[in-house]
Each structure stands twice: as structure tokens, then as C-alpha cells.
C-alpha positions as CSV (number, residue, x, y, z in Angstrom):
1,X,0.0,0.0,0.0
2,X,2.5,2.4,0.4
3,X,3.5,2.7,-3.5
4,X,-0.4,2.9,-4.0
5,X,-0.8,5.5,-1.2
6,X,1.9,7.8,-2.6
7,X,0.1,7.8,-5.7
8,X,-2.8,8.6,-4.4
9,X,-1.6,12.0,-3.1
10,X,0.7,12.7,-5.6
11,X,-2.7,12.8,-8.1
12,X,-4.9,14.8,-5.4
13,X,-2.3,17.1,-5.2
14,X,-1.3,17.7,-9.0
15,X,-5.8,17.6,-9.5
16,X,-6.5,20.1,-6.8
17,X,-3.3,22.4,-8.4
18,X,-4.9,22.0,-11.9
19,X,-8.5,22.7,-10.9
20,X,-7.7,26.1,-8.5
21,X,-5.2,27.4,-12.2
22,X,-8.0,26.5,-14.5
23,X,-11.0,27.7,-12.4
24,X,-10.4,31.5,-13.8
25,X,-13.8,32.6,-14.3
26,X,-13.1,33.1,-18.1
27,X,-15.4,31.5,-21.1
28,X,-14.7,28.1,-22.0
29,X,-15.7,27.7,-25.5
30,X,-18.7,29.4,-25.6
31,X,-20.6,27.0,-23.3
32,X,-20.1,29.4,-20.1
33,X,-17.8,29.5,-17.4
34,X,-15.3,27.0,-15.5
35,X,-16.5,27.6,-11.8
36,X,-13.6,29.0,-9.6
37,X,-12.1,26.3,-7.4
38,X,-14.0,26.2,-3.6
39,X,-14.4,23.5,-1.1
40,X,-16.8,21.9,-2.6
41,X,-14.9,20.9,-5.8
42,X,-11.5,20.5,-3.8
43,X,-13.3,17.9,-1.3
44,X,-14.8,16.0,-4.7
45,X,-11.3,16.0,-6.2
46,X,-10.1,14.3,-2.7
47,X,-12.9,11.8,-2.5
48,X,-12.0,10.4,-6.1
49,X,-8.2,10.7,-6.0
50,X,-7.2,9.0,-2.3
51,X,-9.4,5.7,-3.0
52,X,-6.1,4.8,-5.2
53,X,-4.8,4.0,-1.7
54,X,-6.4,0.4,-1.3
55,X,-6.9,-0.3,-5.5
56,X,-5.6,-2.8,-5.1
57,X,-8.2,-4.7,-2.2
58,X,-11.2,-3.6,-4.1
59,X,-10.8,-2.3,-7.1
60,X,-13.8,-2.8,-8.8
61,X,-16.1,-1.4,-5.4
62,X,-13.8,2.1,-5.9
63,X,-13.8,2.4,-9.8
64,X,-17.8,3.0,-8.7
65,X,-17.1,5.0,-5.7
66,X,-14.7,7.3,-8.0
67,X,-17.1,7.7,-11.1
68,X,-19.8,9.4,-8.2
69,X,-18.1,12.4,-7.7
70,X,-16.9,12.8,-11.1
71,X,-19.9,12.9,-12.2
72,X,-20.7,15.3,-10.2
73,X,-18.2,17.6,-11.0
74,X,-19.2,17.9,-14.6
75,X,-22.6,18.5,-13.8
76,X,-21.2,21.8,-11.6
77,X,-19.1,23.0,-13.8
78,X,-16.0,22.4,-11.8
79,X,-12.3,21.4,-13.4
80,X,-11.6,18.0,-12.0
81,X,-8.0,18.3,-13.1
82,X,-6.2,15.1,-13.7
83,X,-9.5,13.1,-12.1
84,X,-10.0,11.0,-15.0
85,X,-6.3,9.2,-14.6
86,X,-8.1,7.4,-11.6
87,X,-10.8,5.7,-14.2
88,X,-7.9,5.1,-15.8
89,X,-5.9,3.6,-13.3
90,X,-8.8,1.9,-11.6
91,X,-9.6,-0.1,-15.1
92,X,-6.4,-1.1,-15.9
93,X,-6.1,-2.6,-12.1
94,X,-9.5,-4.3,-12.3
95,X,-8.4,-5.8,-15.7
96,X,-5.1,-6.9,-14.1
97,X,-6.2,-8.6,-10.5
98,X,-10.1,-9.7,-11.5
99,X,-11.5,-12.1,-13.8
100,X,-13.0,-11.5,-17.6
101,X,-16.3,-11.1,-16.7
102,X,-16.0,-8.3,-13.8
103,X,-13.6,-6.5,-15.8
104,X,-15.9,-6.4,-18.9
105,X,-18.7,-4.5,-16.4
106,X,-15.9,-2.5,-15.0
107,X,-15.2,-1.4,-18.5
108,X,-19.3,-0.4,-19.1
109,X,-18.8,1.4,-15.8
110,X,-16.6,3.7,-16.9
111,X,-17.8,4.4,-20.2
112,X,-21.4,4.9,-18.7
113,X,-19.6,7.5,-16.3
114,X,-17.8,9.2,-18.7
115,X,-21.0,9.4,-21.2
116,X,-22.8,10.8,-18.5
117,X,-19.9,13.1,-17.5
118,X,-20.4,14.5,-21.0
119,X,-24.0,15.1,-21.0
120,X,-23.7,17.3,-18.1
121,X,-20.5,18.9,-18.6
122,X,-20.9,22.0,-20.4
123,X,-17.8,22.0,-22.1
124,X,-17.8,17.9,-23.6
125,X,-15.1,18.7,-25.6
126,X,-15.1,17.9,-29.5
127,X,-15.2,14.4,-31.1
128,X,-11.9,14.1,-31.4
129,X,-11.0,14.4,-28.0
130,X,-13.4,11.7,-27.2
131,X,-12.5,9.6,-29.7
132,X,-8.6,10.1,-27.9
133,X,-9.9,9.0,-24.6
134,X,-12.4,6.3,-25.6
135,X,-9.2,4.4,-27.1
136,X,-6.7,5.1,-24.5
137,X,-9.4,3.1,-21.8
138,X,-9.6,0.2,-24.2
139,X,-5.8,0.3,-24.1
140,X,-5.5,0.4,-20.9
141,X,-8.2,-2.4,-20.4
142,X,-6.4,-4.4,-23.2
143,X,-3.0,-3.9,-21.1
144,X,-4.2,-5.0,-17.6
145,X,-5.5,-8.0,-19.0
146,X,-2.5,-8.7,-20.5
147,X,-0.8,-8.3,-17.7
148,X,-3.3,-10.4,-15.9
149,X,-2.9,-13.3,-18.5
150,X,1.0,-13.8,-18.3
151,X,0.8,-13.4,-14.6
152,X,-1.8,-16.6,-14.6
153,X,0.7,-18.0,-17.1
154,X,4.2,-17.0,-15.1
155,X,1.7,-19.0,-11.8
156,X,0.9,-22.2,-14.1
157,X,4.5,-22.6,-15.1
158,X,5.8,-22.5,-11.2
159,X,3.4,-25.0,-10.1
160,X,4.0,-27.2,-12.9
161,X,7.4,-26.9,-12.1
162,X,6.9,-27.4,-8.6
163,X,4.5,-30.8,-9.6
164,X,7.7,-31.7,-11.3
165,X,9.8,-31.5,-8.5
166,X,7.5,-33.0,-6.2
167,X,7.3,-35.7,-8.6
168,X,10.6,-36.6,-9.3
169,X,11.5,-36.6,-5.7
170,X,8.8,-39.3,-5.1
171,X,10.6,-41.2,-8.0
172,X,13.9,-40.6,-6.0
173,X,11.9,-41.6,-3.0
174,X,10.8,-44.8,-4.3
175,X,14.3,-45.8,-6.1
176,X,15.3,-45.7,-2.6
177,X,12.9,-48.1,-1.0
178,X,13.1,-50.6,-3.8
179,X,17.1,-50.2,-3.5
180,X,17.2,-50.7,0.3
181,X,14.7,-53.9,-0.3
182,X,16.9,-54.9,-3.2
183,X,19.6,-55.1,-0.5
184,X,17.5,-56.5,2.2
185,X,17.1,-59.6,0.2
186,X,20.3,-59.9,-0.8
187,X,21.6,-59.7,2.7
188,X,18.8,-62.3,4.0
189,X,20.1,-64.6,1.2
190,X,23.5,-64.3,2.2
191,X,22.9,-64.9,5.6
192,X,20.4,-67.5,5.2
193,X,22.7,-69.5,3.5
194,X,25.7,-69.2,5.2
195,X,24.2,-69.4,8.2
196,X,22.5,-72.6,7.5
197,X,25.7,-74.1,6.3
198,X,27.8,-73.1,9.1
199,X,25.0,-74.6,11.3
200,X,24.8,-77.8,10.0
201,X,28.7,-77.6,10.1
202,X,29.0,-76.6,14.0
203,X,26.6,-80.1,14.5
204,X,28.5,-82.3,12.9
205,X,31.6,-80.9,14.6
206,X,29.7,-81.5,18.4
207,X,28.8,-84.8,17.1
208,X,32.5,-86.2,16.2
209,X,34.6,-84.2,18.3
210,X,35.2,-86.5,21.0
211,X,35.3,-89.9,18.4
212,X,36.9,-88.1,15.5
213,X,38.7,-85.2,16.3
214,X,40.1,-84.3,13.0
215,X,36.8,-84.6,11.0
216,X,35.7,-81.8,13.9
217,X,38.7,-80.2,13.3
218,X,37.5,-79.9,9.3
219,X,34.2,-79.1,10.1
220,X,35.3,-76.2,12.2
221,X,37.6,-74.9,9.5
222,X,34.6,-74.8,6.8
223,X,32.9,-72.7,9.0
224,X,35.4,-70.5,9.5
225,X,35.7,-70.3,5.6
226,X,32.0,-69.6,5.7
227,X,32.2,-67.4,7.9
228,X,34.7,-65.4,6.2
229,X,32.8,-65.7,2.8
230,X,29.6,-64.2,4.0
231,X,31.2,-61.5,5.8
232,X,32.9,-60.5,1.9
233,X,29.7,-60.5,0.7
234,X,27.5,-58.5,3.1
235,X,30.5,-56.0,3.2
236,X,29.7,-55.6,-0.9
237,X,26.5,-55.3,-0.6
238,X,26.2,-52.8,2.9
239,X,29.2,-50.5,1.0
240,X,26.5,-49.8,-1.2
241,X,24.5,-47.8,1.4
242,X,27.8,-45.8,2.1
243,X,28.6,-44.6,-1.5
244,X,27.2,-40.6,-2.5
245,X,25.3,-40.8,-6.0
246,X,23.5,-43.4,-7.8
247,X,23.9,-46.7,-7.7
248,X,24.5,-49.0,-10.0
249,X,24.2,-53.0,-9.8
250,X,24.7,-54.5,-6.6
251,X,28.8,-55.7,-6.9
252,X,30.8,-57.5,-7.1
253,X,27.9,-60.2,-6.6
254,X,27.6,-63.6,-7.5
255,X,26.6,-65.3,-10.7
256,X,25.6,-68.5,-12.7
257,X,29.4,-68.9,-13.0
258,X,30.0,-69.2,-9.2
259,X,27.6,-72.4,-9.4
260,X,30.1,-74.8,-9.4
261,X,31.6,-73.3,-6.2
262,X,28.4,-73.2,-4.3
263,X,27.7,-76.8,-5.3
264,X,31.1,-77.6,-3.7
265,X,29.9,-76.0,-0.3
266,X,27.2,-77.6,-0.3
267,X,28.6,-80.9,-0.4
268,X,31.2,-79.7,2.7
269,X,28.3,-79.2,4.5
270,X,27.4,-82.7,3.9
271,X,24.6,-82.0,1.0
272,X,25.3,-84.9,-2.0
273,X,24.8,-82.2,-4.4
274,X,25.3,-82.5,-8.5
275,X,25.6,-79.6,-11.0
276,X,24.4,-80.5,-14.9
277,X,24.8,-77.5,-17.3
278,X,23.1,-78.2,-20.9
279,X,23.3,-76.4,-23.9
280,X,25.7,-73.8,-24.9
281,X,26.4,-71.1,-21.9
282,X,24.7,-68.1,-23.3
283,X,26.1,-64.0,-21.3
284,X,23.2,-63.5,-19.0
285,X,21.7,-60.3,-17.8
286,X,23.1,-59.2,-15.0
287,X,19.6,-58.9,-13.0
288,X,18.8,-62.5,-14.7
289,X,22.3,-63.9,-13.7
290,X,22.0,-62.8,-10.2
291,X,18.2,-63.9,-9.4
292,X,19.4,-67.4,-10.8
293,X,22.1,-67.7,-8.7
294,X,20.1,-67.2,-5.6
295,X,17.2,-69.2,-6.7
296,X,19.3,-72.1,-7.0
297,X,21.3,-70.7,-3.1
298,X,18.0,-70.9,-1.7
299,X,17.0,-74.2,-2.8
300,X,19.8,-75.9,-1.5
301,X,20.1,-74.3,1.1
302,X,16.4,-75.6,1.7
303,X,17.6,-79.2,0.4
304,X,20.4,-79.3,3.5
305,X,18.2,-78.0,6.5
306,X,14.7,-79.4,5.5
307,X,15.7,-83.1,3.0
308,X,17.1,-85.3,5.9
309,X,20.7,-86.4,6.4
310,X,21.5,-89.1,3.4
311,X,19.4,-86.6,0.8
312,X,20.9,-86.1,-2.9
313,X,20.2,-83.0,-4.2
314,X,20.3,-82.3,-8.4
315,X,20.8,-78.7,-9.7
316,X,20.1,-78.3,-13.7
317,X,21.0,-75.3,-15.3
318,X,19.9,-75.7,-19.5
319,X,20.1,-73.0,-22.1
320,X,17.7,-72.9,-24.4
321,X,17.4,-70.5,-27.0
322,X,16.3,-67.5,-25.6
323,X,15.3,-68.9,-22.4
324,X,17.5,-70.1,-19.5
325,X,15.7,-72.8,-17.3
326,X,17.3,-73.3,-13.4
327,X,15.9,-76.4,-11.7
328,X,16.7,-77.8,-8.3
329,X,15.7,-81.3,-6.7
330,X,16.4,-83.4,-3.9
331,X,15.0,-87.3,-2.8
332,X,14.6,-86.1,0.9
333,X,11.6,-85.4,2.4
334,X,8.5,-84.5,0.9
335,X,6.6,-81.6,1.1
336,X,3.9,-82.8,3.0
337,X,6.9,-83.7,5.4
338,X,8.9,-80.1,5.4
339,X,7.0,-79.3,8.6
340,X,8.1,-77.3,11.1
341,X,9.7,-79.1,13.5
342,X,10.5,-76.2,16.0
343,X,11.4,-72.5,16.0
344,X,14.5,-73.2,14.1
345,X,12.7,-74.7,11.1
346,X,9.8,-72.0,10.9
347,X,9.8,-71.3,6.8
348,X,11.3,-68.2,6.5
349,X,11.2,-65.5,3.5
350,X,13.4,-67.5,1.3
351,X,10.6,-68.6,-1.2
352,X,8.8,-65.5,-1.2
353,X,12.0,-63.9,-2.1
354,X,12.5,-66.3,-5.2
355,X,8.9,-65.8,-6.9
356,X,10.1,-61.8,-6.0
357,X,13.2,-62.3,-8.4
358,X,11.3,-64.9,-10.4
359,X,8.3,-62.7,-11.2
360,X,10.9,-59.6,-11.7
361,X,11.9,-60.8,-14.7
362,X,8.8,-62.3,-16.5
363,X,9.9,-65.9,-15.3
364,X,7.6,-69.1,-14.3
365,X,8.2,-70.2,-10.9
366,X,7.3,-73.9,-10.1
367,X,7.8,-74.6,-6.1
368,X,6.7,-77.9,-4.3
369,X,6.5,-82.0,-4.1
370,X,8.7,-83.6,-6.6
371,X,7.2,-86.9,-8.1
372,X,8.5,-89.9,-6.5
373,X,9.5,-87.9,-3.2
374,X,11.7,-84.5,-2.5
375,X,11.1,-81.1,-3.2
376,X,11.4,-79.1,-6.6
377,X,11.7,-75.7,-7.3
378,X,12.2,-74.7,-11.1
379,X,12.3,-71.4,-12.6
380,X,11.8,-70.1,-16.6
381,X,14.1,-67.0,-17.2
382,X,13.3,-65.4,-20.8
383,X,15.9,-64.0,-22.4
384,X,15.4,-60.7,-24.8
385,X,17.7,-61.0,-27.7
């Protein structure tokens, strides 16, 4: 308000100095003359000049209030000096701050005001003087709506950009969780199965180490491998978490060419696992070649806590043009007969992480009984060329 209110005295001021020079008592045109400035016509010039104070709060309510005493100037016969600026200044701000349709009325107000003006003024003026200002108010109309327009425009392009931002750090938000759960699963499989080894490892140990203190001695050793193994691996997975920027994959991690070596464990821990790779070895996506890997972790890590202690296990990896199929069985137990057998042996998230991965990639997951006794869990990978 204080731009607005220096403007408002500024015009009073420079109004009530025109109206006391031009109210002389000479002829004006033949049509009689200008009344001589008085209170009357000074207190007029004031009520329509100092509104310009609060324009901007109700613009419309005191282009109305400022046409009243204009009019009523004419009909005197007073100067009003530089009165008609407010109209002027009181369209262009109704134009720029209100909608369409209240600015079109606030234009008929003023032209209605300044007809009428003209009918009771006894010096109108000729036509081309009204002519002059009857196109400087459209231009001023034209301008505030203008301004109005690219201000609504300037608005819509901050809150789109705004939307944006909001949106893109949901994305980030997102990326986030589905990269920590990425992690949490690969830090459950990693544990899962080394923990399960190095427990079945640490009870044969109890069991031989007073008979055969050497085959203890071996068993205590692989978990101390194992140990050592999974403790690598969680450290290259949780260094992700401490790296600034994005991410990439999840390395170094393990692949369908560490099979062999996890097959190997297995049968350490006392699992009479077999490997069978058929067709010719294809390069794997990395997502694809990682989810495999753990599939076939999982299910032999199931295999040695859940199959019994003289179960085979058979893991078949075949490539098939554009398709890698990853199937793992064991003779041990059922699974009508993987039951719970106590707090230990509670199913865990293991398979729900595997039809996670499975499903991931547009695979086909096949979990449960095998035909003729044991468990099966086979997986479909498609492969995009």
C-alpha cells in the first residue's frame, strides 16, 4: 500500500493544483464559465483521488465509488483536473487482479460515467477528443488483461514446475525403498545361506569331536571359511548404502558362474549335491544372472536343512534359446513332510523372495513335491535377444 498510497496523493495534489489554475472565471468555448475552485470541488477532487490507496483490495467497489463524484463535478461545472487518470488507473487494475467477466462491467462502468460526464458537462469537448480518450481506456483495459494473463501463465509454469519436483522426488523416494529392499534380500540370502551351512557344520563338529577329532577339526575350519565368505559379501552389498550418487548393480555379486563353487559348499556341509549344465552357456543379464544364482542358493540351502541327512540333491541349469531354465531337486523329504519341526525350522522368506526375483523378470516359478518324493523348485528366465 504504500507505492499505491503515494500515488494517491501525488494525483490529489497535482488535480486540486490544476482545478484552483483552471477555475479563472473566463469563457470556456462558448458553453459558459469554469467555476472557480471552492471547497466543494476540492473535497470532490479528494474523495476520487485518495481511494487509489487500497486499488488494489477492491478495485472494482472504488472504480464505482470514484465515477460518483466525477460525475458530479461535470454537472457543476468544476475542473476536475487530472480526475479521470483514476478511471484510468482503476480499469487497468480491475483488468489486471479480477477475472474476464468483472472486468468487462468495470469497462461499461466507466464508459457509462464518462458518457454521462459528457451530457452534463458544459464543455464535452469535440469528437476528437473523445475519440482520444475512448481508445486510450480500451488500451488500458487491453493492457491489464494482458498483464493479468502472463501473470496466470508466469503462476501455471511454477506450479508445474513445482509438480515436477515433487514428482521426481517421489521417483527418488521410491528408487530408494526398492534399492534398500533390493539389498534387504540380498543380505537375507546371504545370511540365510551361510548361516544354515555353518549350522549344519558346527553339529557335525559336536557330534565327532570327542570320536573323531580331526573330521571336527575340518568341520570347524569350513565354518570359518564360511564365515569369512559371508562376511565379503554383506560387506559388498552394505558398502553400497555408504557410497554418495546413484547406484548401479549390486557388486561385485555372485553369478551363474560361481555355481560350481556353491555346489562344492554344499557338499562340505554334507549336502550330495550335483551340478548339470546343458546347452551352450549363453552371457546373462546381469539382474537375470544374479536372481538365478540365488534361486538355486536358496533351494539348496532348503535341500540341507529341510531333506534329511543321506538326501541327494540335483541342480540343472539348461540354455535354451532365448530362455535359461534353473531347476533344483532333492530325494529327501517331501513336502507334505517339510514341517516345522520347531522354531528353528519356521519357513522363513526365502521362497517369497524367489517368486520376488522370479516374477521380476517375466519368469515361471514352479515350487513344491517332486514326483517320486523330495522337493522341486524350477524357474523359466526369458531371455530378450
Amino acid at each position: 500500500m504504500v507505492g499505491d498510497s503515494a500515488l494517491a496523493l501525488v494525483l490529489t495534489g497535482l488535480s486540486i493544483t490544476t482545478a484552483v489554475l483552471a477555475g479563472t472565471g473566463t469563457p470556456s468555448a462558448g458553453h459558459g464559465p469554469i467555476r472557480a475552485a471552492d471547497a466543494l470541488s476540492l473535497a470532490l477532487i479528494t474523495l476520487t483521488c485518495l481511494p487509489l490507496a487500497l486499488r488494489r483490495r477492491w478495485p472494482f467497489v472504488l472504480l464505482w465509488l470514484a465515477e460518483l463524484p466525477q460525475i458530479a463535478l461535470a454537472a457543476l461545472n468544476y475542473d476536475g483536473g487530472l480526475t479521470g487518470l483514476v478511471s484510468l488507473i482503476l480499469l487497468y487494475t480491475v483488468a489486471a487482479y479480477r477475472g474476464l467477466a468483472l472486468s468487462l462491467v468495470a469497462a461499461a462502468v466507466a464508459s457509462f460515467a464518462y458518457v454521462t460526464s459528457l451530457i452534463l458537462a458544459h464543455d464535452p469537448g469535440g469528437w476528437p477528443q473523445q475519440t482520444v480518450v475512448a481508445v486510450v481506456a480500451l488500451a488500458v483495459w487491453v493492457v491489464g488483461r494482458s498483464v493479468r494473463l502472463r501473470r496466470a501463465y508466469l503462476a501455471e509454469l511454477v506450479d508445474r514446475a513445482e509438480r515436477l519436483e515433487r514428482a521426481r522426488e517421489s521417483d527418488t523416494r521410491a528408487a530408494r525403498a526398492e534399492e534398500r529392499s533390493r539389498i534387504a534380500r540380498e543380505l537375507h540370502d546371504v545370511v540365510a545361506h551361510h548361516v544354515s551351512v555353518m549350522t549344519v557344520q558346527a553339529a557335525a563338529a559336536r557330534k565327532v569331536l570327542d570320536t573323531r577329532p580331526e573330521a571336527a577339526k575340518d568341520a570347524l575350519m569350513a565354518i570359518e571359511e564360511m564365515g569369512r565368505t559371508a562376511m565379503r559379501e554383506m560387506r559388498g552389498i552394505v558398502g553400497v548404502l555408504r557410497t554418495d550418487g546413484e547406484s548401479g548393480e549390486l557388486a561385485p555379486q555372485p553369478g551363474m558362474g560361481d555355481l560350481p563353487v556353491l555346489v562344492d559348499q554344499m557338499r562340505e556341509a554334507g549336502l550330495r549335491a550335483q551340478l548339470w549344465i546343458e546347452g551352450e552357456r549363453q552371457v546373462l543379464p546381469p539382474g537375470i544372472d544374479l536372481a538365478a544364482y540365488r534361486l538355486v542358493q536358496e533351494a539348496l540351502t532348503n535341500s540341507l536343512r529341510h531333506a534329511g541327512p543321506a538326501a541327494r540333491a540335483w541342480v540343472t541349469v539348461r540354455h535354451d534359446p532365448g530362455e535359461l531354465l534353473v531347476q533344483v531337486e532333492d530325494d529327501g523329504r517331501g513336502g507334505n513332510g517339510r514341517l516345522a519341526r520347531g522354531p528353528e525350522d519356521r519357513p522363513g522368506h526365502g521362497l517369497v523372495g524367489i517368486r520376488e526375483r522370479v516374477a521380476l523378470y517375466g519368469g515361471i516359478l514352479r515350487i513344491g513335491p517332486r514326483q517320486g518324493g523330495g522337493f522341486e523348485v524350477r524357474a523359466r528366465f526369458p531371455l530378450k535377444d
